[in-house]
C-alpha positions as CSV (number, residue, x, y, z in Angstrom):
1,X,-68.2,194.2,198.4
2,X,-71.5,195.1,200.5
3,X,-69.0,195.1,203.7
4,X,-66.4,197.5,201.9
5,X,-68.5,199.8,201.3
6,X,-70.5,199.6,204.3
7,X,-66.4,200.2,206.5
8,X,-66.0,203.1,204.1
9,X,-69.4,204.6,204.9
10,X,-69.0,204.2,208.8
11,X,-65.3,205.9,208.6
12,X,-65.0,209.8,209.9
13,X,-63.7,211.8,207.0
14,X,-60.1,211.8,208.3
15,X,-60.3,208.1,208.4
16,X,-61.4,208.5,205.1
17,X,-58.1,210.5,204.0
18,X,-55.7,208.5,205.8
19,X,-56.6,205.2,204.6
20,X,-57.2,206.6,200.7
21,X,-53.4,206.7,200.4
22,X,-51.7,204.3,202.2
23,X,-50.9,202.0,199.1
24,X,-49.5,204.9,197.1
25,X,-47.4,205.8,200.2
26,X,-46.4,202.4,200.2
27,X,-45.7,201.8,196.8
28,X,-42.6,203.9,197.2
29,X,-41.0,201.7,199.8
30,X,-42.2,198.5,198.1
31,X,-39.6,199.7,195.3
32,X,-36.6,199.6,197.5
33,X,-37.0,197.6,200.1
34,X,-36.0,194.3,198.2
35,X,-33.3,195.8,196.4
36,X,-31.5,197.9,199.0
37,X,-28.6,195.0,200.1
38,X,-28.1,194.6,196.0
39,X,-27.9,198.5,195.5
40,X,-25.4,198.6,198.4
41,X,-23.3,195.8,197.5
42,X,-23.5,195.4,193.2
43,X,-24.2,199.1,192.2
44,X,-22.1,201.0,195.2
45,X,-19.4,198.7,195.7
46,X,-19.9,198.3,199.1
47,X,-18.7,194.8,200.6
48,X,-21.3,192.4,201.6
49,X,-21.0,192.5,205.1
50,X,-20.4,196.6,205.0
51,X,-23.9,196.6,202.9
52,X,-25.6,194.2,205.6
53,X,-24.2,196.0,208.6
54,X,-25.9,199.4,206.8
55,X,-29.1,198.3,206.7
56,X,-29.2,197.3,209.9
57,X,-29.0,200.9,210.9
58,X,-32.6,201.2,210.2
59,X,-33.5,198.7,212.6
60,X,-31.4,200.2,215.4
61,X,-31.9,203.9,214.6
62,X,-36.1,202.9,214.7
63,X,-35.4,201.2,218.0
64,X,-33.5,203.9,219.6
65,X,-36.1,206.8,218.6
66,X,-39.1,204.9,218.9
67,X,-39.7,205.8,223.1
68,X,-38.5,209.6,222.4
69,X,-41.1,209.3,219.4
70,X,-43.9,208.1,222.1
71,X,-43.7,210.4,224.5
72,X,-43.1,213.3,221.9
73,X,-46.5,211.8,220.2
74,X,-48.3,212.1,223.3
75,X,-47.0,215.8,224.2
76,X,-47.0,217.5,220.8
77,X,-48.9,215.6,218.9
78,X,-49.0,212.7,216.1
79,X,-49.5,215.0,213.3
80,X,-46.0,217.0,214.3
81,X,-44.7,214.0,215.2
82,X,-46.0,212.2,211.4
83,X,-44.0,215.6,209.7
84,X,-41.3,215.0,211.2
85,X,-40.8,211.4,210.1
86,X,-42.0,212.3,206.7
87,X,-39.2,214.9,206.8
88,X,-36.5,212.3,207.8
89,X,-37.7,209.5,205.1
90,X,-37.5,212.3,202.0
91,X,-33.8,213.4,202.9
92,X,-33.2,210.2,203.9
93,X,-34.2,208.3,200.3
94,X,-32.5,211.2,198.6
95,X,-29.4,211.3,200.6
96,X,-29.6,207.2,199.6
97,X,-29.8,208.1,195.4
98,X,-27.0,209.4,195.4
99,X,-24.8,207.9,198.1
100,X,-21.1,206.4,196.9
101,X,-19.7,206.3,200.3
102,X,-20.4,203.9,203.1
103,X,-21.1,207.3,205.6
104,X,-23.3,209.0,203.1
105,X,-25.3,205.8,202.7
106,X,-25.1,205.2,206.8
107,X,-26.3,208.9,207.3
108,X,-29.2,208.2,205.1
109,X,-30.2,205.3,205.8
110,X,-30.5,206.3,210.0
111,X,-32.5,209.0,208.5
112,X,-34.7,206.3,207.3
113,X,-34.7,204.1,210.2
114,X,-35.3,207.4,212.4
115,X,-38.9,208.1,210.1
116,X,-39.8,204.8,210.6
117,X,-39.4,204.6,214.4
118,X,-41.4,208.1,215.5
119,X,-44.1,207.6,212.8
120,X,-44.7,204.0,214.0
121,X,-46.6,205.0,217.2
122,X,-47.6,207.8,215.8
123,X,-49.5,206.9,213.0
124,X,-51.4,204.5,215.2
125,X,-52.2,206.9,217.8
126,X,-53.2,209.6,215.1
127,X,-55.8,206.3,213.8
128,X,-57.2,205.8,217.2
129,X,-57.5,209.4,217.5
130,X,-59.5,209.1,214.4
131,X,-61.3,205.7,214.6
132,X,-63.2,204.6,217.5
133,X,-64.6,201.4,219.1
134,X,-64.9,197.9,216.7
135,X,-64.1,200.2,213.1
136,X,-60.6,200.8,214.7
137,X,-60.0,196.9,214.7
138,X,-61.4,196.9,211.0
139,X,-59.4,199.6,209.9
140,X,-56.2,198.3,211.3
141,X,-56.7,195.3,209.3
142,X,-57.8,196.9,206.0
143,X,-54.7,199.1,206.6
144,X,-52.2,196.1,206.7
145,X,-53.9,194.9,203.4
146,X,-53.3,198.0,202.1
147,X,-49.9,198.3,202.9
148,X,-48.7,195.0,201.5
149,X,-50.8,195.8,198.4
150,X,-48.3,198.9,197.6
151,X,-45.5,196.8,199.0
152,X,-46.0,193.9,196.5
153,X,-46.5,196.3,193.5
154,X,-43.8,198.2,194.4
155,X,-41.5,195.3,194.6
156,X,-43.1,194.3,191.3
157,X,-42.5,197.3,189.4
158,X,-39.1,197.9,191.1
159,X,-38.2,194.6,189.8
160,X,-38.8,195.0,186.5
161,X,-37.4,198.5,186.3
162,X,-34.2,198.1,188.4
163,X,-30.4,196.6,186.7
164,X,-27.4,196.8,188.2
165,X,-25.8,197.5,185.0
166,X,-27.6,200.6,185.0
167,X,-27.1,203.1,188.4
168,X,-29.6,205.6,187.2
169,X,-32.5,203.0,187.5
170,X,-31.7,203.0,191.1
171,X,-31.3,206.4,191.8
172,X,-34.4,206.5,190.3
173,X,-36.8,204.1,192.2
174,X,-35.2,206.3,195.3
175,X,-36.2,209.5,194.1
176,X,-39.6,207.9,193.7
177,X,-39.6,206.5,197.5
178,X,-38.6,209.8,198.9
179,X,-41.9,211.6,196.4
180,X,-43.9,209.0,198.2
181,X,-42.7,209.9,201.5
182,X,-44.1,213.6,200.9
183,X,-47.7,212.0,200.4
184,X,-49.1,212.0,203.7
185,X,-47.4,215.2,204.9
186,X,-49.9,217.1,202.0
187,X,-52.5,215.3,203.7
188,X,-51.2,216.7,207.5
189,X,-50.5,220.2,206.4
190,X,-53.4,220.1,203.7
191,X,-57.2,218.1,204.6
192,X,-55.8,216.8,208.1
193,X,-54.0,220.0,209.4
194,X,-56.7,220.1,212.2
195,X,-56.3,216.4,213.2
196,X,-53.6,217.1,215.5
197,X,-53.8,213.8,217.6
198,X,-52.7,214.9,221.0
199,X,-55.1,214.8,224.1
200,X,-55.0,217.3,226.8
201,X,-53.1,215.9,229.9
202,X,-55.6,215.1,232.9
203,X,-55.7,217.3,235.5
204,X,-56.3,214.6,238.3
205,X,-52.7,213.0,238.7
206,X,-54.7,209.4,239.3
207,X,-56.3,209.6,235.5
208,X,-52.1,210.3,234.5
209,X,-50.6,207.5,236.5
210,X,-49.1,205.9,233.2
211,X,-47.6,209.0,232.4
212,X,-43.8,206.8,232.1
213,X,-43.0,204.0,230.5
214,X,-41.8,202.4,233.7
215,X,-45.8,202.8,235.2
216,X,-47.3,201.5,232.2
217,X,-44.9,198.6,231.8
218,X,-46.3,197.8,235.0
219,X,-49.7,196.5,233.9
220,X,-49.8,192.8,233.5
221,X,-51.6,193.2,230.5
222,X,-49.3,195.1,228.6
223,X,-46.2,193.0,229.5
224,X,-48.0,190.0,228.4
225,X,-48.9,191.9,225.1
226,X,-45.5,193.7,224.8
227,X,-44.1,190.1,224.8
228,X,-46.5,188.3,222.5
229,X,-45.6,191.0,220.0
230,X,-41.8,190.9,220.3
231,X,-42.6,186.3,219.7
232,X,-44.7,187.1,217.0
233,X,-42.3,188.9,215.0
234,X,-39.4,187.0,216.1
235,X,-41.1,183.6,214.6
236,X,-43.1,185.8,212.2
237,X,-42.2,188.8,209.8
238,X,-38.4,188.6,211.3
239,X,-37.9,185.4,209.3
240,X,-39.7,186.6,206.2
241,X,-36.9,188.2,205.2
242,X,-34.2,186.8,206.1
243,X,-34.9,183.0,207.7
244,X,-37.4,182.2,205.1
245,X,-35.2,183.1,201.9
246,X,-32.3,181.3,204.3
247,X,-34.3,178.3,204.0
248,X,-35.5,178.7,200.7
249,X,-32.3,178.6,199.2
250,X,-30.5,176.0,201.5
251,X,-32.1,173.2,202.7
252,X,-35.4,173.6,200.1
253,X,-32.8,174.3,197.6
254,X,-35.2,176.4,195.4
255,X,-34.8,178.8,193.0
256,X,-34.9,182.7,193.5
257,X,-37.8,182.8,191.1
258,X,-39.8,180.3,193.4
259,X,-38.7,182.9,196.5
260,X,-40.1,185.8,194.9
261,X,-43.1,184.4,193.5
262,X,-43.4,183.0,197.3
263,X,-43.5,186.6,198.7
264,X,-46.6,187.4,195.9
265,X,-48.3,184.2,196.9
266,X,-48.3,185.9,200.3
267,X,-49.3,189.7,199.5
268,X,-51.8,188.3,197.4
269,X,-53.3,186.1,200.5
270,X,-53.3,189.0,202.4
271,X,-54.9,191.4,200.2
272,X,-57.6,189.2,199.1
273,X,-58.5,187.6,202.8
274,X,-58.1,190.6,204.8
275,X,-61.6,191.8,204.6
276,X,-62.9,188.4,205.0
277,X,-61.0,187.5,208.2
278,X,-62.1,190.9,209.5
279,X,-66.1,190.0,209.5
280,X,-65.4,187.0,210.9
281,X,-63.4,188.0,214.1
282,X,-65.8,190.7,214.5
283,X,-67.7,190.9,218.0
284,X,-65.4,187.6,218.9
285,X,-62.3,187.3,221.5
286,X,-59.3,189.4,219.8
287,X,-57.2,186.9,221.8
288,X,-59.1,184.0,220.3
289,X,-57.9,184.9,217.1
290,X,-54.6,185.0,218.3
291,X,-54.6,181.5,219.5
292,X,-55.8,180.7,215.7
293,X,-53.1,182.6,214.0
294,X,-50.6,180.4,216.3
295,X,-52.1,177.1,215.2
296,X,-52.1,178.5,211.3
297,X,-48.6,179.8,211.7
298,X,-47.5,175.8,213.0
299,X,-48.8,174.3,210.3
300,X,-47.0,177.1,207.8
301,X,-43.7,175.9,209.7
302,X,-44.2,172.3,209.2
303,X,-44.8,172.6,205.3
304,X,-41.9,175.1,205.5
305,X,-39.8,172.1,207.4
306,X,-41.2,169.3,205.1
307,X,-39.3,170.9,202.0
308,X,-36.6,170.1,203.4
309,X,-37.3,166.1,203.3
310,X,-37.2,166.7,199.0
311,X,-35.1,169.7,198.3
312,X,-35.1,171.0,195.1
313,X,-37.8,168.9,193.7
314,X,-41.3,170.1,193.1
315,X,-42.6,169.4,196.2
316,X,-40.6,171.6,197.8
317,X,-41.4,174.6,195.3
318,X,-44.8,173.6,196.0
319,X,-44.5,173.8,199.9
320,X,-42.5,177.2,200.0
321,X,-45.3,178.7,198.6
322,X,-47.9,177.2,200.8
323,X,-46.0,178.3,203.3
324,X,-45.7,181.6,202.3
325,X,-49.9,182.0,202.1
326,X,-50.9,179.2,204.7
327,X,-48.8,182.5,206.7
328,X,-50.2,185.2,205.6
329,X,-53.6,183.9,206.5
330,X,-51.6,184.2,210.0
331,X,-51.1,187.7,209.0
332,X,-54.5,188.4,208.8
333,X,-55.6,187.7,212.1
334,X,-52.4,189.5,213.7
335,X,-52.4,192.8,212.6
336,X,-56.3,193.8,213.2
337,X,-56.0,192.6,216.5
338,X,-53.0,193.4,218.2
339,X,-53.0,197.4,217.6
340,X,-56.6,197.3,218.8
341,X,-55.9,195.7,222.0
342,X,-52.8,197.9,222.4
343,X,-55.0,201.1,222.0
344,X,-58.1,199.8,223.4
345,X,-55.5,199.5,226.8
346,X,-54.1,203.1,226.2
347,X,-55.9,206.5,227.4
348,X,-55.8,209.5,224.9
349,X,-52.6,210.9,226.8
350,X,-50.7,207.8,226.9
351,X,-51.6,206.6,223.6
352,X,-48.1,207.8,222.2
353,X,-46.4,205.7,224.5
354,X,-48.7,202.5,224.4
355,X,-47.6,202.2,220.6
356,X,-44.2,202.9,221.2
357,X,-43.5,200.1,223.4
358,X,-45.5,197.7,221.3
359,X,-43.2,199.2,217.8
360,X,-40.2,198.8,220.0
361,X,-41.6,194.9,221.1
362,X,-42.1,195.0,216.9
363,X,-38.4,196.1,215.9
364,X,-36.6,193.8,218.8
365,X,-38.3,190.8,217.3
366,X,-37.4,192.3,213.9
367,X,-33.7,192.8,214.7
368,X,-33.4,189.4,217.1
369,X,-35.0,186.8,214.5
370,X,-32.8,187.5,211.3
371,X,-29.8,187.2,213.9
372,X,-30.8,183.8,215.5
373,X,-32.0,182.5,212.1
374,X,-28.6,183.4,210.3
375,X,-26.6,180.9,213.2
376,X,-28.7,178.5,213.0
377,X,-28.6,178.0,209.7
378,X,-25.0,178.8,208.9
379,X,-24.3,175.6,211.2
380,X,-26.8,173.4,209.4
381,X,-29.3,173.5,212.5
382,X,-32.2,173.5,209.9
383,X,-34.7,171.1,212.0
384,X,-33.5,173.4,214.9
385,X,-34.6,176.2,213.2
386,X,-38.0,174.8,212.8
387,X,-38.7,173.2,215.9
388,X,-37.7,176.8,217.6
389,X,-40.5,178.5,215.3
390,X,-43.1,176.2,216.3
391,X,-42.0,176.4,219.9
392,X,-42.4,179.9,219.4
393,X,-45.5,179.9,218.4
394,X,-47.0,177.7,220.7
395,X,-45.6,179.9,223.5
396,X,-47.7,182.9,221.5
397,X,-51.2,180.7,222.3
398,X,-50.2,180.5,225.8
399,X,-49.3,184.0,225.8
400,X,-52.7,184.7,224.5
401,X,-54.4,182.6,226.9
402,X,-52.1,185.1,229.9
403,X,-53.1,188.1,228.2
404,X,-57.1,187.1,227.8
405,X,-57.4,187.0,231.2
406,X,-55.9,190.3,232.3
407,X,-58.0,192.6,230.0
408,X,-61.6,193.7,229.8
409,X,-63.7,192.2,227.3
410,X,-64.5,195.2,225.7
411,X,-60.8,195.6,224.9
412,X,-60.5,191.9,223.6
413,X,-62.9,193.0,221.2
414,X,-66.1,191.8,222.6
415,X,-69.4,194.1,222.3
416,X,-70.9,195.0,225.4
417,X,-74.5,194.2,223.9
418,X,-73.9,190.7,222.9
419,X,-72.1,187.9,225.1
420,X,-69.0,186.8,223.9
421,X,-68.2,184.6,220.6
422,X,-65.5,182.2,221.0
């Protein structure tokens, strides 16, 4: 408790206001994302491979606005930039309430997918704007705990509420999402209308050599980190939803109840851990921790594969839901340290941009993993499946290993007062 408050103390005001709502802000999506494909498919009418080829569109729209959204970061500003996206997510969600044809929904939900692809880098860039030095690594990490705290109620509430013998509850829970979406635009126009987030371009052209993607994709470092993110989610949160459930119900041959409590088991890892993990990786190799979160996440693959070898008993109920928190321990050493490297590497003016490639590395792993993890399975390639996850990440600890020795110590997290803690 002593280190809470000590974090909250050390935050800037704005810090302060930005990380005070993030679980409400959440909480709205938290309500629909589980139960969008259902809402599609049992309350709209939609066919079930019209309803899955919708919500893709929020993957694609994201990717496809994401480097517009960095460079428009970096030259208006992330606030703008934030309004914007909030802008797109409330018309969006409404749009979605109410939509009874498939190009209503599609409309909407691209409206979605376009919030969530500008306000990625954004946000981040508006944090490092914000937060500074080892706090920014710490408040990435208390962030993600945030986030899957309103997620999981969210999904909680929305679960209980939510039948598909009754439209109206839906409608409702996306009414609610698109509220929550206009929380942290009161905060931009309102407490944070002077945090703009953009940084004056420099006026010697050497300081602004990464003004393009193209020159900044040219650094060894962030190619090495661009690709570790795109393996991590590939092997990581793009199986979550769609590989792991795969699994679940196929070869483990458990029940939907055991999947969803699987997903609590793992909000609740995060949310309780986060702040933990945090104080220990502090002043230690951001990379280091990487190379730990691969290890974890081979082990949460193996239990994950052993369910396999009992299937439907209660050893495998038992071992989807270690894997689902033996994961999110993972989780917890991924998203502190990742953004930080990625913005540690950025300058002010090409902050934008930094965030955008590593969001776009983000949703290709998103979009590719559900895709290879649907063939395998479908053709019964379920030890296949496994043995690529674990292959995948043991290529992330060699990929850390690249990355550690391209960047400065201070950007792998390590204090210039102290010598580093492996």
């Amino acid at each position: 408790m002593l280190g809470i408050r000590s974090f909250w103390s050390e935050l800037p005001t704005a810090g302060r206001w930005l990380l005070s709502t993030v679980a409400v802000q959440t909480l709205g999506r938290g309500l629909t994302l589980p139960f969008t494909l259902i809402y599609l498919h049992e309350v709209r009418g939609f066919g079930l491979g019209l309803a899955g080829a919708l919500m893709s569109l929020i993957a694609i729209a994201g990717l496809v606005v994401t480097g517009p959204g960095g460079s428009l970061t970096d030259r208006y500003g992330a606030r703008n930039v934030l309004l914007v996206g909030c802008a797109a997510m409330f018309v969006g969600n409404v749009l979605l309430a109410f939509a009874t044809t498939p190009g209503l929904a599609a409309f909407a939900l691209v409206l979605v997918g376009i919030n969530f692809g500008v306000s990625w880098p954004a946000f981040n860039a508006l944090i490092a704007a914000v937060v500074e030095g080892e706090l920014r690594q710490k408040y990435f990490g208390v962030n993600f705990a945030l986030v899957n705290l309103g997620i999981g109620v969210g999904g909680i509430v929305g679960g209980l509420y939510v039948d598909v013998a009754e439209p109206a509850t839906f409608t409702t829970i996306y009414l609610a999402d698109a509220v929550c979406a206009l929380i942290p635009a009161a905060l931009l126009l309102g407490p944070l209308r002077h945090v703009h987030g953009r940084a004056a371009q420099p006026d010697d052209p050497a300081a602004g050599a990464g003004a393009t993607y193209r020159s900044i994709l040219r650094e060894p470092a962030v190619r090495w980190l661009t690709a570790l993110t795109f393996v991590g989610v590939f092997v990581g949160y793009g199986q979550l939803e769609a590989g792991f459930p795969g699994f679940g119900r196929q070869v483990a041959e458990v029940s939907t109840t055991t999947i969803g409590v699987a997903f609590a088991v793992n909000t609740a890892v995060i949310v309780l851990l986060q702040f933990l993990v945090l104080a220990r990786i502090s002043g230690r190799r951001r990379t280091r921790a990487m190379l730990v979160m691969a290890a974890i996440w081979v082990v949460s693959w193996l239990l994950l594969g052993a369910t396999g070898l009992a299937p439907g008993s209660a050893l495998a109920v038992t071992g989807v839901l270690a894997f689902t928190g033996v994961f999110a321990l993972g989780e917890t050493l991924l998203q502190p340290t990742v953004p930080a490297i990625n913005n540690d590497l950025a300058s002010d003016h090409t902050r934008g941009r930094y965030n955008a490639i590593n969001a776009a590395a983000f949703q290709g792993g998103a979009i590719a993993g559900p895709a290879v993890a649907g063939v395998l399975l479908d053709h019964d390639l379920a030890a296949a499946y496994v043995a690529l996850m674990v292959a995948g990440c043991l290529a992330i600890g060699v990929m850390a290993l690249a990355l550690e020795r391209r960047i400065p110590a201070a950007v792998n997290g390590v204090r210039p007062d102290q010598p580093a803690r492996t």
